[in-house]
N, C-alpha and C positions, 0 to 999 in steps of 0.2 A: 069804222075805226076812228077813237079820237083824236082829235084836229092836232093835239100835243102827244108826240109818239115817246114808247119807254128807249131810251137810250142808254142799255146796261144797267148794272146790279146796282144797288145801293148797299146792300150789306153783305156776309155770310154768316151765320151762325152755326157754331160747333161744339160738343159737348167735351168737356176735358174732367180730368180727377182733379191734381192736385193745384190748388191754386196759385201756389207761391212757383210751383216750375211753369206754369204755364207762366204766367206774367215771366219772369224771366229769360222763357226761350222767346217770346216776341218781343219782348225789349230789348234785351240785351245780345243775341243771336240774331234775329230778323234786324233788328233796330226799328222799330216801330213804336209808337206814340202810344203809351198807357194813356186813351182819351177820354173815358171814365171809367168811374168803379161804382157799381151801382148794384142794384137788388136783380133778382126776377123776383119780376112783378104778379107771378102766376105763383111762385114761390119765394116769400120773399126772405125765406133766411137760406136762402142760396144767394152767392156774388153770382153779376151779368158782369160781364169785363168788355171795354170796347178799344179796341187797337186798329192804330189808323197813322194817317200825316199828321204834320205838325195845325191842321187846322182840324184833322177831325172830317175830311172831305169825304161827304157821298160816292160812293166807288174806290173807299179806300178803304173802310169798315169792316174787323175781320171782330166776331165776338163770341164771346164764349160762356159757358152755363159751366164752373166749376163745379162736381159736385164729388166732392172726398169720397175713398172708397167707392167708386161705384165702376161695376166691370167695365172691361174693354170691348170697344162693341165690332165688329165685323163687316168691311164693307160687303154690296150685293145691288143685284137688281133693284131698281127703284130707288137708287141714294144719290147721290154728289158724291163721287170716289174721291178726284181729286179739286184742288182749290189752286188757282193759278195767281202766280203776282204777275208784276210787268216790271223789269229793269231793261236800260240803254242796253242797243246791241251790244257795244263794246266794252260792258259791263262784266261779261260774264268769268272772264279770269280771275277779277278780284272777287268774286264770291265765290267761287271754287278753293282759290287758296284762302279764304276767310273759314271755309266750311274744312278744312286741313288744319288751318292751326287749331279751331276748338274744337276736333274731333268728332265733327259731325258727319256721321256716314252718310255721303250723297251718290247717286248713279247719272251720269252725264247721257243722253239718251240721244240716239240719231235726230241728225234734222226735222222736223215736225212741220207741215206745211210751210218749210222756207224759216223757221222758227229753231233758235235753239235751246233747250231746257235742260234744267237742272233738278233732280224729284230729291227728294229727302222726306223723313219723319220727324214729327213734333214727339215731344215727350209721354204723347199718350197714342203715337201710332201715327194720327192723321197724316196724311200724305201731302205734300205742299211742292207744289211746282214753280220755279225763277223761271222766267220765259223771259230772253233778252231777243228785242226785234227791234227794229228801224223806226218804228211810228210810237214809240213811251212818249208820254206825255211830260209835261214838266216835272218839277219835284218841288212839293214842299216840305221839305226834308226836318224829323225831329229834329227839335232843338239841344235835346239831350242825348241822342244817338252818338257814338265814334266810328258811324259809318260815312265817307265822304261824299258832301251833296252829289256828285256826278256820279256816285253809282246807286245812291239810297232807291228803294223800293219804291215804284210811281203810286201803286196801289194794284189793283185787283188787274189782271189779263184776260179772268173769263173761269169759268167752273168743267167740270168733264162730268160725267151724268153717265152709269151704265143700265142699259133696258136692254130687256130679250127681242124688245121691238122697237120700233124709234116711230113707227107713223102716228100712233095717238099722241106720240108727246112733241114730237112733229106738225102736228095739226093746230096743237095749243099753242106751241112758240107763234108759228104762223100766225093768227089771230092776236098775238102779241106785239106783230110788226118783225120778229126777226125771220127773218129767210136765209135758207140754204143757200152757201158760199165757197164752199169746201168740200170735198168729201177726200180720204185718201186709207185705203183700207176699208176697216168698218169703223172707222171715226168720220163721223159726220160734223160740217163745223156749222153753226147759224147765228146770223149778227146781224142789228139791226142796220137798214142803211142811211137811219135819219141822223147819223154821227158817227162814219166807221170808226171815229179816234176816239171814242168813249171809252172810259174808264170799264173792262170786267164787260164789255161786249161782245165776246166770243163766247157760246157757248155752246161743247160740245157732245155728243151722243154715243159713246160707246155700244155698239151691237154686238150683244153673245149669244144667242138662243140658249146654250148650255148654262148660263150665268146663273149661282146659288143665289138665294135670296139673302139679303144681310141680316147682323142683331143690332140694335142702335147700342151705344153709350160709348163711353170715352174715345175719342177720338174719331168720334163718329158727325157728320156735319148734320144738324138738325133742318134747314130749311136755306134755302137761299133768297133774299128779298130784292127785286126788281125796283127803277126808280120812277115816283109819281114826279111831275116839277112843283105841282105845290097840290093842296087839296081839291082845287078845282078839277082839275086833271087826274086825280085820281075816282072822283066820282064818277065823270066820264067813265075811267074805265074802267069802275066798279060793274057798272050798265052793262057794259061791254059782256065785261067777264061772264057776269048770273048767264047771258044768254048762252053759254056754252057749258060750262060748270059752278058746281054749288061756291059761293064766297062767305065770308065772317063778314060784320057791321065792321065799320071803322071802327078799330080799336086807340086808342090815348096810349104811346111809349113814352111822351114826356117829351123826348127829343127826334122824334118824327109819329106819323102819324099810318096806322096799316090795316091791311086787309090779307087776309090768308085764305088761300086755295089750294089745293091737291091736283096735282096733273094726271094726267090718267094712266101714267106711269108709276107713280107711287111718288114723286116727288113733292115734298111741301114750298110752293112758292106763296110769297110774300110782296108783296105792292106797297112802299115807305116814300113817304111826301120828302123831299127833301128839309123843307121847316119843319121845325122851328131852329135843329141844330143841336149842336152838346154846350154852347157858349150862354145858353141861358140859366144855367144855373150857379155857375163858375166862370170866374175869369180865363178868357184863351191862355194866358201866361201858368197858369198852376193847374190844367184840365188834367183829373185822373190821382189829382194828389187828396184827398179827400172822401167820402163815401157820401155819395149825393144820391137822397130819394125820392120819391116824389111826393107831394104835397099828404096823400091822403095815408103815408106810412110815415111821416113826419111825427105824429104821436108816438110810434113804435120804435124810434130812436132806438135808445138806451138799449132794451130787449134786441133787438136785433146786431147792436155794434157788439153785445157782449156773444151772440149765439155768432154768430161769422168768425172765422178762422182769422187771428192777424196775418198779416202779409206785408211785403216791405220792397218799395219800389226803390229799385238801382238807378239811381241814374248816368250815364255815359260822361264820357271825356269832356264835352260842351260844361260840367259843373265841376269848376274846379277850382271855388274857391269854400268851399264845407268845411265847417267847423268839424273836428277829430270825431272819429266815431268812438263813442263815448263804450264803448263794450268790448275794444282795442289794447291789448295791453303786448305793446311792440305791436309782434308780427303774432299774436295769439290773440281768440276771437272770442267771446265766453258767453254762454246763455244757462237760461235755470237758475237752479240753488247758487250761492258761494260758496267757494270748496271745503272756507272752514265750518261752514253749512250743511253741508252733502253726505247725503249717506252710500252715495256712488258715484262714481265718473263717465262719462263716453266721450272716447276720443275720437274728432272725427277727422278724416283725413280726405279732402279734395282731389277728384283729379286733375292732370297735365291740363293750363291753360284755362282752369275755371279759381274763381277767390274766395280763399275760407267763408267768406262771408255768406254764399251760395250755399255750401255744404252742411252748414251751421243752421239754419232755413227747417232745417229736415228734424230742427229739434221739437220744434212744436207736434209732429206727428210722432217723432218718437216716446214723446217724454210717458213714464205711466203717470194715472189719472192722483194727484197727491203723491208722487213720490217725491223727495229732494234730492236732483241729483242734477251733477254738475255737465254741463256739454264746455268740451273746450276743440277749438279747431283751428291748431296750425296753420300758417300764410308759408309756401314756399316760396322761397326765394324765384321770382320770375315764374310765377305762377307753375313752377314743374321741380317735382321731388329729383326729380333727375335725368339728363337729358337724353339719355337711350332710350328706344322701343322696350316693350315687354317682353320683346321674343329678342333682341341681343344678347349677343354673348356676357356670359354675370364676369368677364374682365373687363368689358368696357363699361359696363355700370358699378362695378364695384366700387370706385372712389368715389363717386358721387351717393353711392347708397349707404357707404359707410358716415357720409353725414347725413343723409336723411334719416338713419335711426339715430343717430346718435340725437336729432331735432323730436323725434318722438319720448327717446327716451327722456329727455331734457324738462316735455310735458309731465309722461307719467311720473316724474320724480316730484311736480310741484302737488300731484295728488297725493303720491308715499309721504309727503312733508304736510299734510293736513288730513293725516292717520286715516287716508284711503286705502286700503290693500290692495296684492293685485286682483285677488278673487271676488275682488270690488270694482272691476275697473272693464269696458268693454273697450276694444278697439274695433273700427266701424270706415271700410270707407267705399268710395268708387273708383272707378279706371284706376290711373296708378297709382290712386289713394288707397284703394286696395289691395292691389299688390304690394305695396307698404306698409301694409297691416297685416296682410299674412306674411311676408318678410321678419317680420318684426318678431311677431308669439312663437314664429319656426324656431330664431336664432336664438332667443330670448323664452324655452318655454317652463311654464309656470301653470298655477292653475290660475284662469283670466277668469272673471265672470264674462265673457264671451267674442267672439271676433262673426264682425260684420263684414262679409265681403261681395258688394255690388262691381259682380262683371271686374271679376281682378283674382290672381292668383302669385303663385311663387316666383320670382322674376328670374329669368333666365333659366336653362337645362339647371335644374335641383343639382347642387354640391352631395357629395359623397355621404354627408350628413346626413341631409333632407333626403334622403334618396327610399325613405320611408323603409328598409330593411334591416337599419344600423340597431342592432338590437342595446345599445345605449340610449337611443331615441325615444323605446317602447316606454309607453304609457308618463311620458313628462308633461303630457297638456291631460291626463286623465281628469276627469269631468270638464275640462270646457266646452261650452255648448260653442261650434260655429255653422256660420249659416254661408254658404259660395252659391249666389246668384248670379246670372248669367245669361244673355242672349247666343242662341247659336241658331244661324252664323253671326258672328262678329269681327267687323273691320279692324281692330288692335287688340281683343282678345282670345284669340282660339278655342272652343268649346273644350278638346282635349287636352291644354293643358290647366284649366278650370278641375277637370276629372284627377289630373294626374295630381293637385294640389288639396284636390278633398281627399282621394285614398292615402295620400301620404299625413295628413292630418287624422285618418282616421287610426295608420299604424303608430300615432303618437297618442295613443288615445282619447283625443278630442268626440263629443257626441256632434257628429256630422250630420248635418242636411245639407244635402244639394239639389239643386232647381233649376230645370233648364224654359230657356223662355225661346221658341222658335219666333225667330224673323222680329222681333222687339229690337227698336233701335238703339242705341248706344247710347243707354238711360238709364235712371232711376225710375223704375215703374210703380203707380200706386201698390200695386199688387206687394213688390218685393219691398215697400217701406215696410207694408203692413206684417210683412214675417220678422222683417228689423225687429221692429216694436214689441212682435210676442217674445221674441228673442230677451230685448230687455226687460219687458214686463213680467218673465217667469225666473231673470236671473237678479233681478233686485226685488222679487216676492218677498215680502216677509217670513221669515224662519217659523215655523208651527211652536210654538212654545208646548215643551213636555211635563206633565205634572206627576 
């Protein structure tokens, strides 16, 4: 074995869809460091995204292969199921009620070898583990996160790996230097002992004999990369490695340096020098704000910044002295055409605890290819249209909802005043930006060009009215297309009354689809932008001209 032993990960890398959510739930939800934006380098009009500390530290590197549209893949045998951080034991309150106020559905999960965790999903599934223990290392906390240093993210705790068998993959950690330390059920734990406090040291073995084999993509982890200290030591255990299984040549990442192997599990491990670093191409003070690539796609500039998706980095409470956002008008957010421009509108409406400016994001995948049409999207007041649950009673939400339409209506009127119709006009939203979008077409119905509704439905038990029987209701939304997407189960929306809000839209005769997403977490999924999209791309079609 070499004389410089591997102490823990250096990276993980994970496949995601959409780019602009993903950069956003690790920055703004995790609080995590956008450390660079960069190409893959295997493809390079795909973004590699790298999210870490405020330095960008080896064992803190969580990165990602966005690639739009592309399915959700499924964990299984021979994968990285879950990806573990490391936060202070006493940490773990404030991320519990963090993951309450922005509505992320998390499961709190019994003691874990003297360990205790917190699982949640990312925007495209992947499962991500807070493990708060006694031994987190320090923090070099982003700069721009509004998470507080003493609770911010240390970096990586360790990966979990499911095999029908653990002794090949067993044999290989082994000859990697980490050894069995744990075992408790069929979780086996193995850590190196040449650093137990090393950053993403634990790594552990899930046993199922019965375990399905998985399908890679979104949100599916591609490889995980172990740490060399520098090139010398990874040669070393380049050496190492060949005598037991096949390795790649040292490969050039620009900011470390690898080799890749397959464990006999099915897992892709990776071997990364900790040099050269993210700081050599960019300054530590602006890393990630930029698209940095390396030297020999430097010609291919131009072609590639115009073939990549924009995206638009948030930054946290630490930045607060920013000149006006310049596409702000008050509390309203506007992208696209101008309206006296616009051959159509979509209104988009955010959920409880997220900022127009997030929701507004989703214009880019919406928009059709040449059409002119306007995105506008509301800022509620304290980021929530109103402050009851979906499932309260429609008395205690009524005062409050009676001004959140009348804040929608307020929009749709500046579209009516620059000879938009309504059957020009889409309302679109999520959580209870949804629910205020079908609120709205219910009270308010007309023929829309269409309502978009991600995971959101009629608030409160349906009034006498809504009650989809009132034969004065029949046929007032005839021809609006809408579209009620929806995770079931879900922690603030209930699948059945998703159901009870599409049949009542269909007894108004709206053209109904509905889409059930099992087990998706409490998201916009690539999947359901992409029904948005045909949604508006078939209701702002152009008119077939008759001769």
């Amino acid at each position: 074995m070499p004389a410089r032993p591997i102490v823990g990960l250096h990276h993980v890398t994970a496949i995601a869809s959409d780019p602009q959510a993903n950069l956003d739930f690790y920055t703004q939800v995790l609080g995590l460091r956008f450390v660079k934006r960069t190409v893959n380098f295997d493809d390079p009009g795909t973004y590699h995204f790298y999210f870490g500390d405020d330095l960008g530290s080896p064992g803190t590197i969580l990165t990602f292969f966005p690639w739009p549209r592309v399915g959700r893949g499924t964990a299984g045998a021979g994968e990285v199921t879950h990806t573990a951080f490391s936060i202070p034991a006493g940490s773990l309150a404030f991320w519990e009620q963090r993951f309450v106020d922005l509505h992320i559905p998390f499961t709190r999960s019994p003691r874990r070898f003297d360990e205790e965790v917190l699982t949640l999903s990312d925007p495209d599934g992947m499962q991500i583990e807070i493990v708060a223990h006694a031994e987190a290392s320090a923090a070099h906390p982003p700069r721009f996160s509004d998470i507080p240093a003493e609770h911010a993210i240390r970096g990586f705790f360790g990966v979990t790996m499911l095999q029908m068998d653990a002794t090949e993959t067993a044999a290989t950690l082994a000859f990697m230097g980490f050894l069995p330390v744990a075992e408790e059920g069929n979780r086996l734990r193995f850590a190196s002992p040449a650093d137990p406090h090393a950053l993403g040291n634990h790594i552990d073995i899930l046993v199922d004999p019965q375990a399905n084999f998985g399908r890679s993509g979104a949100g599916s982890v591609h490889h995980i990369a172990f740490r060399a200290a520098n090139d010398d030591a990874q040669h070393e255990w380049r050496t190492e490695i060949t005598q037991h299984l096949p390795a790649t040549e040292v490969l050039d990442r620009e900011y470390f340096h690898s080799i890749y192997f397959r464990e006999p599990g099915g897992v892709l491990f990776e071997l990364a020098t900790d040099n050269p670093g993210f700081a050599i191409d960019e300054p530590l003070e602006s890393l990630g704000e930029r698209l940095c690539l390396p030297p020999w796609f430097e010609a291919r500039r131009a072609g590639l910044e115009e073939r990549l998706p924009p995206i638009t980095l948030h930054k946290g409470a630490a930045e607060t002295n920013q000149p006006p956002d310049p596409h702000a008008d008050g509390e309203l957010y506007r992208a696209g055409a101008p309206l006296d421009q616009a051959s159509g509108a979509v209104i988009l409406l955010h959920g409880r605890g997220g900022p127009a400016r997030d929701i507004l994001t989703l214009s880019r995948a919406l928009a059709p290819a040449g059409s002119p049409i306007a995105f506008l999207a509301p800022q509620a007041a304290n980021f929530a249209w109103y402050p009851q649950s979906f499932l309260a009673d429609r008395e205690l939400n009524q005062p409050y909802l009676d001004s959140a339409l009348a804040r929608v209506q307020s929009v749709i009127d500046l579209a009516l005043a620059a000879n938009i119709p309504l059957d020009r006009i889409v309302l679109a939203g999520f959580s209870q930006g949804a629910c205020l979008a079908t609120e709205f077409i219910a009270t308010h119905p007309a023929r829309y060009a269409g309502l978009i509704a991600w995971t959101g439905g009629l608030i409160g038990p349906p009034n006498s009215k809504l009650s989809g029987s009132d034969p004065a209701a029949a046929n007032t939304l005839a021809g609006t297309p809408a579209l009620f997407a929806s995770s079931d189960p879900d922690q603030w929306v209930p699948w059945p009354r998703v159901e009870e809000s599409a049949k009542i839209f269909t007894a108004m005769g709206a053209q109904v689809t509905l889409r059930r997403f099992p087990d998706k977490p409490h998201s916009v999924s690539g999947e359901e932008i992409e029904l948005g999209r045909k949604l508006i791309e078939k209701a702002f079609a152009p008119h077939p001209t008759t001769k």
